[in-house]
C-alpha positions as CSV (number, residue, x, y, z in Angstrom):
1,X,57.8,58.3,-28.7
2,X,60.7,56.0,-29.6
3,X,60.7,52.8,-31.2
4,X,61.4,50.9,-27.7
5,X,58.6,52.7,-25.8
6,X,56.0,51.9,-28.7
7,X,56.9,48.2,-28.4
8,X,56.4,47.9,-24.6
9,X,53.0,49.8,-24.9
10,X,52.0,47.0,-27.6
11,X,53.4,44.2,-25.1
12,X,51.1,45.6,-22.1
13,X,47.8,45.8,-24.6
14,X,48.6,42.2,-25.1
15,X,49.6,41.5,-21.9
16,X,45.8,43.0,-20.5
17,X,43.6,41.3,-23.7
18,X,45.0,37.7,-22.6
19,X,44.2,38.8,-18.8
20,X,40.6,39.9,-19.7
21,X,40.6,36.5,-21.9
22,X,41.6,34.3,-19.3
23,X,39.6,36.2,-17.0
24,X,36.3,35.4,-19.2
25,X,37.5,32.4,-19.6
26,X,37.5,31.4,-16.1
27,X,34.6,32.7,-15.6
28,X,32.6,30.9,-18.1
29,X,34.4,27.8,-17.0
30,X,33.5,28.2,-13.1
31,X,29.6,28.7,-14.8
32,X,29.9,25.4,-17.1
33,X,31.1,23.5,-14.1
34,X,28.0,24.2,-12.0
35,X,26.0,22.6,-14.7
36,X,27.0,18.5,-14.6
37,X,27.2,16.9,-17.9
38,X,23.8,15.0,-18.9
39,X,21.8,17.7,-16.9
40,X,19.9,20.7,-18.7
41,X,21.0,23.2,-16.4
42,X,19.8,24.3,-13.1
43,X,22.3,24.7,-10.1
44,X,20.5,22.8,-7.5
45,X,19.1,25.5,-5.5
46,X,15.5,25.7,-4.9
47,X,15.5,29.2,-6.9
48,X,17.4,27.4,-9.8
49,X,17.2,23.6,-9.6
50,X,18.6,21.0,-12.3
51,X,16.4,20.5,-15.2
52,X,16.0,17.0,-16.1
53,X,14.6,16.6,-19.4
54,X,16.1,13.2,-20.6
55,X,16.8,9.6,-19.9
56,X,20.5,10.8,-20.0
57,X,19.5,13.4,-17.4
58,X,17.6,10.8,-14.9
59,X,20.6,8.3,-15.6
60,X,23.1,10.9,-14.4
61,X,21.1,11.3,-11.4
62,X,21.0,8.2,-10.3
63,X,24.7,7.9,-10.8
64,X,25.6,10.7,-9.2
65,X,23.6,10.4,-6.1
66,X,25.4,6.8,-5.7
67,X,29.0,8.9,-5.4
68,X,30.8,8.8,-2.3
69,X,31.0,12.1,-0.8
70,X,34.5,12.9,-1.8
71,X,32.8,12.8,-5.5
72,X,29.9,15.7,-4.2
73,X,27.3,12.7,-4.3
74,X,26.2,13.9,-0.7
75,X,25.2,17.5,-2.7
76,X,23.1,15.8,-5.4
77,X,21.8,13.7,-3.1
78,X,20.5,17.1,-1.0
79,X,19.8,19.0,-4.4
80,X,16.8,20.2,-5.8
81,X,15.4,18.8,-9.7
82,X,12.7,19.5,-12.0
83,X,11.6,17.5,-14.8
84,X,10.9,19.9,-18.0
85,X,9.6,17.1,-20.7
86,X,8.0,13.6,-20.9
87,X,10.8,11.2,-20.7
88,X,10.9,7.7,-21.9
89,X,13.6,5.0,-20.1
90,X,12.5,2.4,-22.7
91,X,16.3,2.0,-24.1
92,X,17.6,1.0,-20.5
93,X,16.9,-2.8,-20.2
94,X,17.3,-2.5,-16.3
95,X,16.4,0.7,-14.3
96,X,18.9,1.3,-11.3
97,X,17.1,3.0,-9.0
98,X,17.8,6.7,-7.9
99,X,19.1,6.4,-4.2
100,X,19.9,3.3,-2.2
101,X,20.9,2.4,1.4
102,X,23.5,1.8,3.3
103,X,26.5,1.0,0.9
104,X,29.7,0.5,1.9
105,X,28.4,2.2,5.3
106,X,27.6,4.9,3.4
107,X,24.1,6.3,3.7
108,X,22.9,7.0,0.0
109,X,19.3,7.6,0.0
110,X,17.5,10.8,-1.8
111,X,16.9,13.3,0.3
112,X,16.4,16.6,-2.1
113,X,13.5,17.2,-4.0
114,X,12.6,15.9,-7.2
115,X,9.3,17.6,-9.0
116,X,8.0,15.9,-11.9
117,X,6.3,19.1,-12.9
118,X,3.1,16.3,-14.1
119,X,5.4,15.3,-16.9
120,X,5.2,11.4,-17.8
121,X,8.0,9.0,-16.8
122,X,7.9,6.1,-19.3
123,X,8.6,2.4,-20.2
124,X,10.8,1.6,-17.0
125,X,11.8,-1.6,-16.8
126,X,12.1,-2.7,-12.9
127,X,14.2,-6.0,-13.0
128,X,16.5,-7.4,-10.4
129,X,20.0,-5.5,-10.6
130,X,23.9,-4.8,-10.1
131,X,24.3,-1.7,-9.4
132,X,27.3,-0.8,-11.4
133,X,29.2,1.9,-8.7
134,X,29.2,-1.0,-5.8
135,X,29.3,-4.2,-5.0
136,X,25.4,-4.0,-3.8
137,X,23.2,-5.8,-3.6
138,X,26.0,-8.5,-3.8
139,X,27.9,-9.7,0.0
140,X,31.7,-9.6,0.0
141,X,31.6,-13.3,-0.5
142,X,30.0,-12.8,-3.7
143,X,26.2,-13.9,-2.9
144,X,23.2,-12.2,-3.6
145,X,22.7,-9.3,-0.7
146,X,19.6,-10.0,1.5
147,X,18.1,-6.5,0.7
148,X,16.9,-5.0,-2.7
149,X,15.1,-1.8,-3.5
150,X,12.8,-1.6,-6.5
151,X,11.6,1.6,-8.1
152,X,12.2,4.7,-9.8
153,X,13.6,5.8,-6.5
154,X,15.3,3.1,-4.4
155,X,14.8,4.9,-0.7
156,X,13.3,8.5,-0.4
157,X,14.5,10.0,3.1
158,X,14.1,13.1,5.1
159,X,12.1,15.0,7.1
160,X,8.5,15.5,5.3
161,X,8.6,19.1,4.9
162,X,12.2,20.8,3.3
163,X,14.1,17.3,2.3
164,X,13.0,14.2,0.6
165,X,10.1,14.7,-1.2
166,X,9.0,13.8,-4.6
167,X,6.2,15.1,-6.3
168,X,4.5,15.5,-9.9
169,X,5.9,12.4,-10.6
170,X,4.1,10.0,-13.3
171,X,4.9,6.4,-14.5
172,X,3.7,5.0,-17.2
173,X,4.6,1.6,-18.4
174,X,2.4,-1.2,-20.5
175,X,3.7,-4.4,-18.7
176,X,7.0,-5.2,-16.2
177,X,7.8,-8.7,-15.0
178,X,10.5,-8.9,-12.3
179,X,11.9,-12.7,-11.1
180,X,13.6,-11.6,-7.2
181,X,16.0,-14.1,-5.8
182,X,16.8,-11.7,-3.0
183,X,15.6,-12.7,1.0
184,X,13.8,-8.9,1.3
185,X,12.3,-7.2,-1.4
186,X,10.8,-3.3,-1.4
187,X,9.2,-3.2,-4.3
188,X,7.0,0.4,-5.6
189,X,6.9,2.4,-9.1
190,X,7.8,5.2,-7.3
191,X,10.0,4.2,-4.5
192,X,11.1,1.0,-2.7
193,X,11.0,2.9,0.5
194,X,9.9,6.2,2.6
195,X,11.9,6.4,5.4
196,X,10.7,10.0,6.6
197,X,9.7,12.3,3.3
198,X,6.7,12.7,1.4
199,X,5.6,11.6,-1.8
200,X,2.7,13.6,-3.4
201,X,0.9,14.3,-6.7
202,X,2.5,11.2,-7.8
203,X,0.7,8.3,-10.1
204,X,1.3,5.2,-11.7
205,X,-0.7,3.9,-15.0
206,X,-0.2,1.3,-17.5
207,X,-0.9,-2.3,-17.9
208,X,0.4,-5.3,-15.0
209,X,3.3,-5.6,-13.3
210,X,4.3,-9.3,-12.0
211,X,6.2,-10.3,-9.5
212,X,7.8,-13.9,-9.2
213,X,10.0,-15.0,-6.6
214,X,12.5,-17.3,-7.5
215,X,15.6,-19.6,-5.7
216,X,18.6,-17.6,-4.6
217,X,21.1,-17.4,-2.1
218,X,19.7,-20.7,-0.5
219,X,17.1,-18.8,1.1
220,X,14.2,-20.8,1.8
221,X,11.2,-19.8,1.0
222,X,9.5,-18.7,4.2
223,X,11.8,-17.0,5.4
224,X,11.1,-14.4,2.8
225,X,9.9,-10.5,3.0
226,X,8.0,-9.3,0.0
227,X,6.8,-5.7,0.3
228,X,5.0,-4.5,-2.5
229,X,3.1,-1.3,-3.9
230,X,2.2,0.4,-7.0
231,X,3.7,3.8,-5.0
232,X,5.7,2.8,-2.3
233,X,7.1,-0.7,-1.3
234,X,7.4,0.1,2.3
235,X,6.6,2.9,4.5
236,X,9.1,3.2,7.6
237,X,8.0,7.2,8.1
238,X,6.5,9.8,6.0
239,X,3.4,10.4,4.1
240,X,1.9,9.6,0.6
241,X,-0.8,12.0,-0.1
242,X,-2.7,12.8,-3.4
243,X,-1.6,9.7,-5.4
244,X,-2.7,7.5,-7.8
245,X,-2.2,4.2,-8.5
246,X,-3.9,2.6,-12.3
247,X,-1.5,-0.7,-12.5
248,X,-2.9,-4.2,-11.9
249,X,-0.4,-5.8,-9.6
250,X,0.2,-9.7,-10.2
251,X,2.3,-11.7,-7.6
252,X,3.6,-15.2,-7.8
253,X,5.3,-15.5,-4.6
254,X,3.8,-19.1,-2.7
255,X,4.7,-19.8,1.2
256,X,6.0,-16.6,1.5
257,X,5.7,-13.1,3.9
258,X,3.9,-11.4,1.2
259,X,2.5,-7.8,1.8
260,X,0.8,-6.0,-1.0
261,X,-1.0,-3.0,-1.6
262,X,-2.4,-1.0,-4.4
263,X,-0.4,2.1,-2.8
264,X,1.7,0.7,-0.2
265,X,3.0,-2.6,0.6
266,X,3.8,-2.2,4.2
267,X,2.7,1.1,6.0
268,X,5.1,1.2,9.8
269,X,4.5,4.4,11.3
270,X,3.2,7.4,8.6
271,X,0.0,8.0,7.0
272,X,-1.5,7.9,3.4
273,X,-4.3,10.6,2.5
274,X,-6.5,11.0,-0.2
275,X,-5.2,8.2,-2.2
276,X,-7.5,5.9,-4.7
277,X,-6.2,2.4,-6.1
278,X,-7.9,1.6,-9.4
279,X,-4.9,-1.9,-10.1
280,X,-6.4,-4.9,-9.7
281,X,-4.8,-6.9,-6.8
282,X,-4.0,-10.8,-7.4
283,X,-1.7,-11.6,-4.2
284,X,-0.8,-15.2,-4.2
285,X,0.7,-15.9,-1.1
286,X,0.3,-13.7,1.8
287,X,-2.1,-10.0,2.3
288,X,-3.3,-7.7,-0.3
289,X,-5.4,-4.8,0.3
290,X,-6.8,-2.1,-1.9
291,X,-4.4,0.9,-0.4
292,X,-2.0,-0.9,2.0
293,X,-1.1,-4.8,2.3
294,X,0.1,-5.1,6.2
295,X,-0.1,-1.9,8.2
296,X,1.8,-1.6,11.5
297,X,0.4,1.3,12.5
298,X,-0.4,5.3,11.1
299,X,-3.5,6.3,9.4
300,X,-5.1,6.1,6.4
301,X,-7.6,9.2,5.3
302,X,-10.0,9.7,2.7
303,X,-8.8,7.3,0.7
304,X,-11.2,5.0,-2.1
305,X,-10.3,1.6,-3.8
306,X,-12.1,1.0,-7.0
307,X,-10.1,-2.7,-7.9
308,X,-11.1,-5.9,-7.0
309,X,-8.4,-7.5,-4.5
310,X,-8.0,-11.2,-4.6
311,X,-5.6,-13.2,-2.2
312,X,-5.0,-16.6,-2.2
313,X,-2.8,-19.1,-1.0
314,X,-2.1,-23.3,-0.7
315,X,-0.1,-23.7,1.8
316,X,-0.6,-21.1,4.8
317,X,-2.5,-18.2,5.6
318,X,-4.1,-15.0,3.5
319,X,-5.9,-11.9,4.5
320,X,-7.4,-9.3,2.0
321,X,-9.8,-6.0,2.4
322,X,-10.5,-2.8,0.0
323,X,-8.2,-0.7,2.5
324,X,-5.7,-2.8,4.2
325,X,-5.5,-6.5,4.8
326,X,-4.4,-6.7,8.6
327,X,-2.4,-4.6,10.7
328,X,-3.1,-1.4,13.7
329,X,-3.8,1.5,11.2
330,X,-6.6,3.8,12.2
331,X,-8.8,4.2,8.7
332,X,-10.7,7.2,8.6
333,X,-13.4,8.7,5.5
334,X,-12.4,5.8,3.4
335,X,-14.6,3.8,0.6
336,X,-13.9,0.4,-0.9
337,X,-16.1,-0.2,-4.3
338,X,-14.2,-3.3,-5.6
339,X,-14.7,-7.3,-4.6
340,X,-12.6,-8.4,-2.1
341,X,-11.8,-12.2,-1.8
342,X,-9.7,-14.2,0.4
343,X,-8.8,-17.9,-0.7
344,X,-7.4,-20.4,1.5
345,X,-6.6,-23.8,0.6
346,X,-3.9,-24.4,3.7
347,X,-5.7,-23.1,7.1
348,X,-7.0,-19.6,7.7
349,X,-8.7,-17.4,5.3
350,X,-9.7,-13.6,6.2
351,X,-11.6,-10.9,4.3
352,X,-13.5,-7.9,5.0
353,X,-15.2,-5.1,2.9
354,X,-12.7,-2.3,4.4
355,X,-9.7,-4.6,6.8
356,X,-9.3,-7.9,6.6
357,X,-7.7,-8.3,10.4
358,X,-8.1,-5.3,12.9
359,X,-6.5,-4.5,16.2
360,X,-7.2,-2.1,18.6
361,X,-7.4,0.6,16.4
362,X,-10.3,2.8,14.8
363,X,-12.2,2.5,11.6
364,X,-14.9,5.9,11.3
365,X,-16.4,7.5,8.7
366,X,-16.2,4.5,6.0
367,X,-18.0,2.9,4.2
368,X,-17.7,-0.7,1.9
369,X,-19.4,-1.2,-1.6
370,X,-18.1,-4.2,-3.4
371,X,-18.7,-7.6,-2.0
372,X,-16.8,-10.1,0.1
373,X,-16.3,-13.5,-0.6
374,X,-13.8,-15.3,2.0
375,X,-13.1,-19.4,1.1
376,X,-11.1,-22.1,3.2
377,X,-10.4,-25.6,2.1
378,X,-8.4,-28.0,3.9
379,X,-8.1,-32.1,4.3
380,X,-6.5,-33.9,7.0
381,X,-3.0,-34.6,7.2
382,X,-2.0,-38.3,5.5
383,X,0.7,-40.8,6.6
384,X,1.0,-39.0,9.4
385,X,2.2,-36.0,8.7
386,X,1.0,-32.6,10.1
387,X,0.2,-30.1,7.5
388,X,1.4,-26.7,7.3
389,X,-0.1,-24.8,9.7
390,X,-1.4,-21.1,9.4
391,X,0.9,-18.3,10.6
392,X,-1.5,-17.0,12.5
393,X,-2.0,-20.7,14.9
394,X,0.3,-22.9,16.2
395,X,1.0,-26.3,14.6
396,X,-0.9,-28.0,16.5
397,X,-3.8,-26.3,15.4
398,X,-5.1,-28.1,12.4
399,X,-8.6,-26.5,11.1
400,X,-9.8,-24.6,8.7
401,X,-11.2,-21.1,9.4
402,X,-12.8,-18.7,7.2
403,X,-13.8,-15.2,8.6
404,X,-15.7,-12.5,6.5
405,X,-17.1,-9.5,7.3
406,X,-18.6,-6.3,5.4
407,X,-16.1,-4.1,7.3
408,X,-13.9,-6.4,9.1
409,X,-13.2,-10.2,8.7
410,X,-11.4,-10.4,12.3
411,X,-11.6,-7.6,14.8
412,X,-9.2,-8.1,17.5
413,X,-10.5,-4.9,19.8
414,X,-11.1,-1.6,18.6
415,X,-13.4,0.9,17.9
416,X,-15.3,0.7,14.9
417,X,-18.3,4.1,14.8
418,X,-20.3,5.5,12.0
419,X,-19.3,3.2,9.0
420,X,-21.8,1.5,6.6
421,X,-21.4,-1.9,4.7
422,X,-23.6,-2.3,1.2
423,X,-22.3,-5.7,0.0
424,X,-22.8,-9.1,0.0
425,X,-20.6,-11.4,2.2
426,X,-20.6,-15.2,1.5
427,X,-17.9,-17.7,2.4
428,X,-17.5,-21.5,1.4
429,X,-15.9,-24.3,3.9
430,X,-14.6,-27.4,2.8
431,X,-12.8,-29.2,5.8
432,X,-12.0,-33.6,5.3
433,X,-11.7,-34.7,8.8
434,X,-10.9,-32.0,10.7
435,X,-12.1,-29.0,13.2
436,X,-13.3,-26.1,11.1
437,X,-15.2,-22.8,11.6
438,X,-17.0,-20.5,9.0
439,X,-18.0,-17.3,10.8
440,X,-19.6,-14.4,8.6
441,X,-21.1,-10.7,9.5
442,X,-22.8,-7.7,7.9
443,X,-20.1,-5.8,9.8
444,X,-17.5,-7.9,11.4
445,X,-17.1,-12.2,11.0
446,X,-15.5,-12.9,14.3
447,X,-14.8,-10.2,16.9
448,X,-13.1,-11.0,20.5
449,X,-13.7,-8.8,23.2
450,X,-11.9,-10.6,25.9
451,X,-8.4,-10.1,28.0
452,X,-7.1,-7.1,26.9
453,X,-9.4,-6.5,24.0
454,X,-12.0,-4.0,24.2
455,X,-14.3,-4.3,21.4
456,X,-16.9,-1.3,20.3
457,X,-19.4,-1.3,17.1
458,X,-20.9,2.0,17.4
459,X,-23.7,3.6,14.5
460,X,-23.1,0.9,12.0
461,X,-25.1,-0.3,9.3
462,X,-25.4,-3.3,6.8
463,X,-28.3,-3.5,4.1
464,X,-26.1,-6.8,2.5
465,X,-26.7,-10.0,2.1
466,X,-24.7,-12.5,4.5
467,X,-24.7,-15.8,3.2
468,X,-22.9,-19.3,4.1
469,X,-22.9,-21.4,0.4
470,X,-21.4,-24.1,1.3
471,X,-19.9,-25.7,4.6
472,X,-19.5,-29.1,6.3
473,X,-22.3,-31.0,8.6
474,X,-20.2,-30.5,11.8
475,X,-18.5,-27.7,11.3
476,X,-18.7,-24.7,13.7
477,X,-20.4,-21.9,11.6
478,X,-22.7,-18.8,12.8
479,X,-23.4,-15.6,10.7
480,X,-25.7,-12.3,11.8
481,X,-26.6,-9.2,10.6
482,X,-23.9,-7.6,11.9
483,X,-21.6,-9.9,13.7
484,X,-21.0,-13.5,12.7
485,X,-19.4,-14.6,16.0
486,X,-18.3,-12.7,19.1
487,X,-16.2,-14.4,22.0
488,X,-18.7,-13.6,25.3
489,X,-17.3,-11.6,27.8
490,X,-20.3,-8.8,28.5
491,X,-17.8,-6.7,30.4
492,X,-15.2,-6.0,27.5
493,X,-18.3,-5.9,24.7
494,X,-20.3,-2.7,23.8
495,X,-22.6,-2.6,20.5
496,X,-24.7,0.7,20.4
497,X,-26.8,2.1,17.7
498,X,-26.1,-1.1,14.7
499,X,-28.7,-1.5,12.3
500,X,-29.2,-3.8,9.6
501,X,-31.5,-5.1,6.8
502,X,-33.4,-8.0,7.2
503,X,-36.2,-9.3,4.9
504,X,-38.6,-10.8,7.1
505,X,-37.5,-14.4,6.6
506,X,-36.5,-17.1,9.0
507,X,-34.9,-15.6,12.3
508,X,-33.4,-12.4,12.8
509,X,-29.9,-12.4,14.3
510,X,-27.7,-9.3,14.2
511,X,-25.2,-11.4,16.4
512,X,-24.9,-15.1,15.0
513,X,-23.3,-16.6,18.4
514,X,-21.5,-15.7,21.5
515,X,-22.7,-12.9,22.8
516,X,-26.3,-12.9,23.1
517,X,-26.2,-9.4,24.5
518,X,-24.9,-7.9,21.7
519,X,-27.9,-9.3,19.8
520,X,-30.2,-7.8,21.2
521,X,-28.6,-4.1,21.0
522,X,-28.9,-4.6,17.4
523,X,-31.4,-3.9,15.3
524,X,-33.3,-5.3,12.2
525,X,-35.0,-2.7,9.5
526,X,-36.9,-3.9,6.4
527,X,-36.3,-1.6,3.0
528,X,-38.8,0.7,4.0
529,X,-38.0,1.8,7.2
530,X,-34.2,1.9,5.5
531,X,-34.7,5.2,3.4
532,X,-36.3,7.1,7.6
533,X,-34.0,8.8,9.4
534,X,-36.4,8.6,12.1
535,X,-35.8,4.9,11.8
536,X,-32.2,5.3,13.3
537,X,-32.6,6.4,17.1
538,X,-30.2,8.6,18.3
539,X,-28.0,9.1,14.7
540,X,-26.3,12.6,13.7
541,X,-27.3,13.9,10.3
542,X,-26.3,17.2,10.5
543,X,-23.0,16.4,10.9
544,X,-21.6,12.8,10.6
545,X,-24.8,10.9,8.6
546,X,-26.7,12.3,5.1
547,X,-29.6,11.0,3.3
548,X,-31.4,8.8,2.4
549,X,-32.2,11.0,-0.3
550,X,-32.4,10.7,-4.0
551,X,-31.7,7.1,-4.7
552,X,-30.3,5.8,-1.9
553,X,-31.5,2.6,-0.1
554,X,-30.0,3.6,3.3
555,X,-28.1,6.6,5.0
556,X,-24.5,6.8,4.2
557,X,-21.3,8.6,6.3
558,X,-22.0,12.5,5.1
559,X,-17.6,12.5,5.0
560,X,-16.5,10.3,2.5
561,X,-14.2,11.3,-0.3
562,X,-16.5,12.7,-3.3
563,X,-13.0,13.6,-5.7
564,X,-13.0,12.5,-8.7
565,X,-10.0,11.2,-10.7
566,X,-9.3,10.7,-14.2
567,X,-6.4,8.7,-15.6
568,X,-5.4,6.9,-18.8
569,X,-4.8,3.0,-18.7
């Protein structure tokens, strides 16, 4: 072979060794680009998802999910995560949350799936924020933007079942404190928002979280939303099932629209299942309840509050109860254990063991075991001057009313069947010169059965104390047994089966006033003939009543939730 032949076979080896290098090459730069920098590995699929295993990692999420869709955010937004390690966000002074709304007419929520895998989420700090890839939450002009999101996520979004979901997830933080100067705040450890979705497996554990409203935007005060939960700040759609929430929630928001819950601040249209609230809740200014603050509608399910809830409030209104404070949601198989107390030094005060305010909806298969303590205070308006009135009444409206019940402070219609009250209910009225009414129950303080309201108490029971402690002369107060007052209209009212314990002193009223019918389809028991079944006519225990047996005073709904969670403060 000449010396020109041997030099063009060299050239072609060369030529092929840089074509197979720049072939590999390629290759292993196509297989480095589907792994993002700041993310573990994982393609996003649901057979090979990203890995997050750092506060880098979560960071880079939550950045990339805020790109516009020429920038792929729209595909991490969809994608599919797992979290492979404990991760701690105490080096980031001010969490921006993962997935917001509506930006630059842009709809950026999360809408993939996101499993914590049980691994721990620590030290986030949830402060008010800029979001550094937009102008939200700030207006064009500048201002602060009406809306802000608060949470690990900012809005989870989808359809329940393939998109939107976040699961496994658990926060752990000793102490946050948050000042909001924004007109509507969603505010939960795990998300602001559900707007379709689930949320599962998650909990929340740590010390307090406190939330103070401050001046901004020259909003005033009142015309404020404040939706707050140790899971979810507001629930639009969706469900929360099998979570836990282990933070004391603290709020310092006065003459406000306050909702807050130990799991969901405001529940619209989904559910909540199987859920248990052990955070204290300290609402000043507006509702608190045990699971959800103001529910609009849904249903909650086998769901137990441990806490004590505590609302209070100078100026207006407040409703509290172990399970939600007012609202439409159907509760079913759920138990309150903690105190629930409703203080109102400006008009109306509300508490019950299990709802604070009901409305035609359906409360079965519950039971309360923590007392309720429901307080109004109010003086007479000076120098001519009305006072602030309650939400709830119009201006010219000025009393004080306090309403507690063992079940149900107000109930508004509804059905209310096979539910059991063991606590004590007391209530103190102070009133200086003006109308007032103190109105406490076993079951229910006040119930209406009138226009469209169609009121039932069906197979309930109360072995609690009800007790007025302190009231003035001429103020309108009754308490019974089971209801305190209820408005008189025979036609609308039905009371069947309601049992309660009495201990043989002074007169027996299961109906304080109103409806004198109702009293009489109610029935007193003494301890003894508490622990008979034969003692309650026409009851089910094979199927929806059990005991007394062992220890117990009194029969108990054989369905409530028996699970038993642990978790570390």
């Amino acid at each position: 072979m000449g010396t020109e032949a041997v030099v063009t076979v060299r050239r072609l080896k060369r030529n092929a060794f840089a074509l197979v290098l720049g072939f590999i090459f390629i290759c292993a730069s196509a297989a480095l680009a589907s792994v993002p920098p700041n993310f573990s590995g994982g393609s996003g699929t649901p057979e090979s998802p990203y890995y997050i295993s750092s506060s880098e990692d979560l960071s880079a999420l939550a950045q990339r999910v805020m790109r516009r869709q020429s920038h792929h955010g729209l595909a991490y937004r969809s994608a599919h995560y797992f979290q492979t390690a404990d991760i701690d966000l105490g080096g980031i002074p001010a969490w921006v949350p993962i997935g917001l709304p509506r930006l630059e007419k842009t709809h950026r929520s999360f809408r993939g799936v996101y499993d914590g895998r049980g691994h721990t989420i620590a030290n986030v700090h949830y402060q008010w924020y800029r979001h550094p890839y937009t102008i939200y939450p700030y207006t064009t002009s500048g201002d602060v933007a009406e809306d802000q999101y608060y949470g690990l996520f900012g809005v989870v979004a989808g359809d329940g079942e393939k998109s939107g979901i976040v699961r496994n997830v658990r926060v752990k933080t000793r102490s946050l404190y948050s000042e909001i100067p924004n007109k509507r705040v969603f505010f939960g450890m795990i998300a602001g928002a559900l707007w379709g979705g689930k949320i599962e497996g998650c909990s929340v554990v740590g010390g307090c979280a406190s939330i103070v409203a401050v001046a901004g935007n020259n909003y005033r005060m009142k015309d404020r939303y404040y939706q707050i939960g140790g899971i979810v700040g507001e629930v639009d759609t969706g469900r929360i099932e099998n979570c836990l929430n282990g933070l004391d929630l603290y709020s310092v928001i006065e003459d406000t629209y306050l909702y807050m819950g130990g799991i969901v601040g405001m529940l619209m249209k989904g559910r909540v299942t199987s859920c248990v609230n052990k955070g204290r809740i300290h609402a000043v200014g507006g509702m608190g309840g045990g699971i959800v603050g103001l529910s609009w509608g849904g249903g909650i399910e086998s769901s137990v509050n441990l806490a004590d809830v505590e609302t209070y409030s100078s100026v207006s209104s407040t409703l509290s109860g172990g399970i939600y404070a007012g609202g439409w949601s159907d509760v079913l198989q759920c138990v309150n254990e903690g105190r629930i107390a409703a203080i109102a030094r400006g008009g109306f005060g509300c508490a019950g063991g299990l709802v604070g305010s009901m409305s035609d909806n359906v409360l079965e298969s519950s039971q309360n075991r923590g007392n309720v303590y429901v307080e109004a205070r109010r003086e007479a308006p000076r120098s001519g001057r009305m006072a602030k009135a309650s939400r709830y009444y119009t201006p010219r409206e000025i009393r004080a009313r306090a309403y507690g019940g063992g079940l149900v402070g107000e109930m508004n219609g509804g059905r209310l069947r096979n539910s059991a009250n063991m606590g004590d209910v007391s209530g103190v009225l102070e009133a200086e010169g003006i109308s007032s009414d103190i109105f406490l129950g076993g079951i229910a303080g006040y119930c209406v059965s009138e226009l469209n309201c169609d009121s039932l108490l069906e197979n309930a029971l109360n072995v609690g104390s009800v007790t007025i402690e302190k009231m003035p002369i001429d103020a309108n107060d009754a308490m019974g047994g089971i209801v305190g007052h209820w408005i008189e209209d025979p036609k609308k009212a039905r009371v069947l089966g309601c049992y309660w314990l009495w201990d043989g002193q002074g007169e027996a009223h299961g109906v304080g006033a109103g409806l004198s019918s109702a009293d009489t389809a109610t029935t007193p028991l003494n301890a003894e003939a508490m622990r008979r079944r034969e003692s309650f006519a026409g009851w089910d225990f094979e199927k929806i009543w059990r005991g007394p047996e062992g220890g117990m005073i009194a029969p108990e709904p054989a369905s409530l939730p028996r699970r038993s969670f642990e978790y570390e403060r």
